[in-house]
N, C-alpha and C positions, 0 to 999 in steps of 0.2 A: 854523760857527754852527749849521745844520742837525741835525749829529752831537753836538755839545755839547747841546741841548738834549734829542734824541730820546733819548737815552743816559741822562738825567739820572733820576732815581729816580722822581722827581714826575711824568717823564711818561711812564713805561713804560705804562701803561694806555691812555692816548692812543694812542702808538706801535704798540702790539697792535691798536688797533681799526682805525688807516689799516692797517696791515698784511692783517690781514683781509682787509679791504676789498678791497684789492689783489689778494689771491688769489684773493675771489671772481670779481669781475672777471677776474682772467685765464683762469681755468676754463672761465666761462661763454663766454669770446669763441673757448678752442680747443676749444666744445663746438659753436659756430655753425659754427665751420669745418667741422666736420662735421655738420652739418645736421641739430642737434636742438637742443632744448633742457633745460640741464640744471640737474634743478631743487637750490636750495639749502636747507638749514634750519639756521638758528642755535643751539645749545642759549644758554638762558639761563643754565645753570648747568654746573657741571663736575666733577658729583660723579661719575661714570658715565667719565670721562675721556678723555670728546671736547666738540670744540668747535662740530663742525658737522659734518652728514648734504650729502654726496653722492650726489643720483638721479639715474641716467641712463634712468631707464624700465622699464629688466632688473634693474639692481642699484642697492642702496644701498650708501656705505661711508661707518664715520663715523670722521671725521679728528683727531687731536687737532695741535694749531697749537703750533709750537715755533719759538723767533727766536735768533739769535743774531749778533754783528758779530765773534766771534774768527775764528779756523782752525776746519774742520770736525773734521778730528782732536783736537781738543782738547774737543770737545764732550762734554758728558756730564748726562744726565738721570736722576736717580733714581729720578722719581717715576712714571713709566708705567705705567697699571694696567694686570696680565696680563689679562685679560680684553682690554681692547682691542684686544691682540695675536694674542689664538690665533684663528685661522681659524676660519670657519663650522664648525659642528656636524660637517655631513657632508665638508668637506674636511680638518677636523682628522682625522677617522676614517680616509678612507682614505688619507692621508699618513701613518700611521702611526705619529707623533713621540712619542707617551705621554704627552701632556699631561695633571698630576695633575687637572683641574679638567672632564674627562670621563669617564665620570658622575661626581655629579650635574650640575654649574655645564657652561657651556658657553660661551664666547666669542663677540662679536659679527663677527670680523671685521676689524676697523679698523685704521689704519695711522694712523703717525707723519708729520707733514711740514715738516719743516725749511727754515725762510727763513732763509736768509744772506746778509746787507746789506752793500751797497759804499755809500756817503754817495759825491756830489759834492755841489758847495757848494750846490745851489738840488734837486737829487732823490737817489734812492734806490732804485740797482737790486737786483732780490731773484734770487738763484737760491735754485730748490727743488732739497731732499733729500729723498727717503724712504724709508721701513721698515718694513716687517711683517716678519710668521710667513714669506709667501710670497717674499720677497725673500730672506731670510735664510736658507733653504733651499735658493733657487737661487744663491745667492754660493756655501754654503757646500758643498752636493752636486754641484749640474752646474758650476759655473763652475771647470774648473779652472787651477789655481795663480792664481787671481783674488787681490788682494792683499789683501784684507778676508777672507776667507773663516775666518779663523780666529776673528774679530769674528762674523760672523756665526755661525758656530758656537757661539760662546760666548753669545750672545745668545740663541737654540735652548735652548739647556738650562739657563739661567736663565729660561726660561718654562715649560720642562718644570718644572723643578723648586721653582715657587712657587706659594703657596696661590692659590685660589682666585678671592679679592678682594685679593692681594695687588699690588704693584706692584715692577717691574724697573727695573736702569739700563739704560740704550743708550746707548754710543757713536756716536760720529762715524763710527768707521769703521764703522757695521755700516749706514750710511745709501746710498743709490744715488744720484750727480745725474743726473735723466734731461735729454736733449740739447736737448729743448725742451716746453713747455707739452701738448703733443699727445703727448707720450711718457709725461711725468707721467701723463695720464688712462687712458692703456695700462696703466703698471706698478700702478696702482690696479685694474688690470681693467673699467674704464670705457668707455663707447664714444669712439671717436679716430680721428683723421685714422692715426696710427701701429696702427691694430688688428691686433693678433695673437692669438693663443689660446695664449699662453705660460704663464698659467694654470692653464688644462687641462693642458697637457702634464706640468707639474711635479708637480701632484698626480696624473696616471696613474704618473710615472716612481717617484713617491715612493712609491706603493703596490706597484708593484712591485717596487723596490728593495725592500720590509720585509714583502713578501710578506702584501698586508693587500685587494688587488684581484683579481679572478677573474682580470685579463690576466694574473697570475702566469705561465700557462700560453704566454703569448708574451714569455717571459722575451727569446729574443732579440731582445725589438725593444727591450728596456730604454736601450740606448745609443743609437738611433736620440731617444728621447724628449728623453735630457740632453743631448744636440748641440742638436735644438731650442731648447731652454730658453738654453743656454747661446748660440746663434745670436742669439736673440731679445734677452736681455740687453745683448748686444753692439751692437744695432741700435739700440736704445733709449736705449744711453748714449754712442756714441760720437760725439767733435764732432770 
């Protein structure tokens, strides 16, 4: 009954907004676990294509809210504005990646995050996906023989290579399920019970790899960074 209804056309709006809800909430509670508070903002609108701003104090990221009750694999979004996706200013730069839309335009940063619904008869459990620039770099660079990596690749240069205000598809598989709600605020780069600086490390390796960071000059530590990256990933998603 639950899933007949939430499913039904009429009340996808509804269904978005408990859903929401839901996310915020759980964010907020594996944001106590670690001993802050992390503040939320709603957008009213969603022209700009995110749904809601993530503060954790250091950083903002703003999220664009994706649902679905199929296979992850089968998922597929069209509409994703590039912008949303290219990293900050300065970590698009020295990653290196050629994204047409610097200079002039610039991306905010923001990532995708994918709810996928299990119904039992009376609730409704959510795993999170997600996805940016910086995930999709480290599936597709340090993680290797990772089974997405070629999704995530392909996702990479379909941002490299669209306009400005334009929008990309993503896949299912270019998505990461992180292993629990403290992981998610990690792979976001957010403060977390799970804290690493896998981050950092991606975007030193990725500027060294494309030769675009001064540490060019400690080329050999380049593989020490993608083992990080590629450790940290591992940490982050395995159940």
């Amino acid at each position: 009954m639950l899933k007949e209804f939430l499913t039904t056309n009429k009340n996808l709006r509804a269904r978005e907004t408990i859903l929401r809800h839901r996310f915020i909430y759980d964010v907020m509670l594996a944001a106590a676990r670690s001993r802050y508070h992390l503040s939320v903002f709603v957008s009213e609108t969603d022209v700009d294509g995110y749904d809601l701003i993530l503060d954790d104090g250091n950083l903002a990221r703003k999220i664009q809210l994706k649902t679905t009750a199929g296979n992850i694999e089968d998922f597929k979004d069209n509409g994703i504005h590039v912008r949303a996706l290219i990293p900050s200013p300065s970590d698009a730069r020295a990653m290196g990646l050629g994204f047409k839309s610097i200079p002039p335009w610039t991306g905010y940063g923001g990532a995708v995050v994918l709810k996928k619904l299990h119904f039992n008869k009376k609730e409704i459990d959510v795993d999170y996906y997600v996805s940016d620039a910086y995930i999709a770099a480290a599936i597709g660079f340090c993680c290797n023989n990772h089974p997405h990596s070629r999704a995530a690749r392909g996702l990479l240069k379909r941002i490299q290579n669209a306009d400005s205000f334009g929008r990309v598809a993503v896949y299912g598989r270019a998505f990461l399920r992180p292993n629990s709600v403290d992981a998610l605020l990690c792979l976001l780069g957010l403060k977390s019970r799970a804290a690493n600086n896998w981050i950092t490390n991606l975007v030193t390796y990725m500027g060294i790899k494309n030769g675009t960071m001064q540490e060019q000059r400690r080329i050999r530590l380049k593989e020490n960074f993608r083992q990080n990256v590629s450790r940290s990933i591992l940490e982050l998603t395995q159940r």
